[in-house]
C-alpha positions, -999 to 999 in steps of 0.1 A, spaced: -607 145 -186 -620 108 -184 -587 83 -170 -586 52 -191 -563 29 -175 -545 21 -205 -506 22 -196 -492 15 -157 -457 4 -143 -450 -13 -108 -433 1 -79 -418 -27 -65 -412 -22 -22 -388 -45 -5 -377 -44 29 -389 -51 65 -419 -19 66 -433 -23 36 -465 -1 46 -440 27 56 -423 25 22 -457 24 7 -467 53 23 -436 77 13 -444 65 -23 -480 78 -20 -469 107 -1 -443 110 -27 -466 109 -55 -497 129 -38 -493 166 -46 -480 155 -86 -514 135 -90 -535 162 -72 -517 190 -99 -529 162 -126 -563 160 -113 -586 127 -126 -553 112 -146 -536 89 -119 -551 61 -101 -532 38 -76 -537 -2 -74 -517 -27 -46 -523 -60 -63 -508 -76 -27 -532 -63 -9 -554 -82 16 -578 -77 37 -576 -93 78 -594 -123 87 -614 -132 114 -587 -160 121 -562 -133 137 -545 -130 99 -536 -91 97 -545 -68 65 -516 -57 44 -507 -34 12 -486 -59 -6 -451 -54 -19 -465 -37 -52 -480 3 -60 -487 1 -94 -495 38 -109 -521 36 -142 -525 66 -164 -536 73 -198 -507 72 -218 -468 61 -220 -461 95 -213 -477 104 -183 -465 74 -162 -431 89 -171 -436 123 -158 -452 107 -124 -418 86 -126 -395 110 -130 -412 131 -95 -407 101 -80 -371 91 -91 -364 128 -84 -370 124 -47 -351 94 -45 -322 106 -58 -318 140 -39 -330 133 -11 -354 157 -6 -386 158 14 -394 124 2 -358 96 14 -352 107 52 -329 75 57 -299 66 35 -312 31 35 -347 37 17 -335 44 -17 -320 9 -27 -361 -6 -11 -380 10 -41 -378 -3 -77 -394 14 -106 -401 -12 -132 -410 0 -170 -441 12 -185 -464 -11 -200 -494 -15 -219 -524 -31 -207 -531 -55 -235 -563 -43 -261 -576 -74 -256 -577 -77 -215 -609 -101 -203 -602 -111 -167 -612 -92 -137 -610 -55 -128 -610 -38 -90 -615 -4 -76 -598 12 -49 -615 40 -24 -604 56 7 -626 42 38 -633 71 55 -649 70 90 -666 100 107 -654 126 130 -675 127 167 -689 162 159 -725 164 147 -746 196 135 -768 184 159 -780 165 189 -800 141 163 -773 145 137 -748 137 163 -764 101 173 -764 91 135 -730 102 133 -712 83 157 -737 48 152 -722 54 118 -686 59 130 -689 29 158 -700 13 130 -670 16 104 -643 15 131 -653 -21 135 -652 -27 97 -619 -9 95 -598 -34 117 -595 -55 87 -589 -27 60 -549 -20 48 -536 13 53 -507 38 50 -499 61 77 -490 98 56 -487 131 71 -504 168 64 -489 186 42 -506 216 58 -505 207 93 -479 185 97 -503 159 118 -504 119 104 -537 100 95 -541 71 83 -552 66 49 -575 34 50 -581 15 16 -608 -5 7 -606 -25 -28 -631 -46 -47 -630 -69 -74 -658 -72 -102 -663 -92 -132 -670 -66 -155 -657 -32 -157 -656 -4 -179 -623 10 -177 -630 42 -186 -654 62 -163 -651 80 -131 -636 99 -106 -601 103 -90 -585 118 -58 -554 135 -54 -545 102 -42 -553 82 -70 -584 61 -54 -623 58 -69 -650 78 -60 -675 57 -40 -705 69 -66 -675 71 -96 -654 44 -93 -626 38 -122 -622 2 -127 -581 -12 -130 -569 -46 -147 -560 -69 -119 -533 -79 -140 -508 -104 -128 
């Protein structure tokens, strides 16, 4: 099935944590988009990257969910609503429901001309190597993007098998041009490094 970002509505986060809250959306929303394989993708239009200057990276205030159509934002809605309301796995403090705001679906205008982003998950290497050779590669390469990680957002979210957090590091960039139409999604609604889906930054 190829995603064409066509339809999307904000999930608006208020509150002091607004990672945490972030993250129970995404955790939230996980196992519905991994059922729906390659027809969700997640953006955080807030999102920023650290500085150099001592500025720390944040999400943003802001998931926005894309999909194909009208219809399927809905169903992904309604899980999440769901959750809020009972109470289930997904609100464990009384006080979390009134910090998430669904907004309405829209369109993303036919005519859309300004720029587009991608979102992937930055992943960085375990210590273990096949071997003693592979092993030296591995960790350069995981010394390596630990230091480019300290200025990457993230969520903290937690196994669904094993009950153990991890943080889910996102990396986002912007292009000029974008197709809109091809690639590949996770159960967590990011880009495939070699199959990235391009999303409006719309304002």
């Amino acid at each position: 099935m190829v995603m064409k970002p066509d339809h999307y509505a904000d999930i608006e986060l208020s509150g002091k944590s607004i990672p945490a809250i972030a993250a129970k959306v995404v955790q939230r929303l996980h196992p519905f988009m991994s059922e729906h394989k390659d027809t969700y993708a997640l953006a955080f239009p807030g999102i920023r990257v650290g500085m150099e200057s001592g500025e720390q990276p944040r999400i943003g205030g802001c998931v926005r969910l894309f999909a194909n159509s009208r219809e399927a934002i809905e169903q992904a809605l309604d899980h999440l609503e769901i959750g809020i309301v009972s109470g289930s796995d997904f609100v464990t403090e009384k006080q979390l429901s009134p910090l998430i705001h669904i907004g309405r679906v829209r369109k993303v205008p036919d005519d859309y001309d300004g720029t587009w982003v991608t979102y992937h998950r930055f992943r960085i290497p375990s210590r273990r190597g096949k071997s003693e050779q592979h092993q030296e590669k591995r960790l350069k390469l995981r010394s390596r993007r630990l230091q480019e990680s300290r200025v990457l957002p993230y969520l903290i979210l937690q196994s669904a098998s094993t009950r153990q957090t991890f943080s889910l590091i996102i990396q986002s960039q912007e292009h000029k041009v974008g197709t809109g139409i091809t690639g590949i999604l996770d159960g967590y609604g990011f880009s495939s490094k070699e199959a990235p889906v391009y999303l409006p930054s719309l304002q």
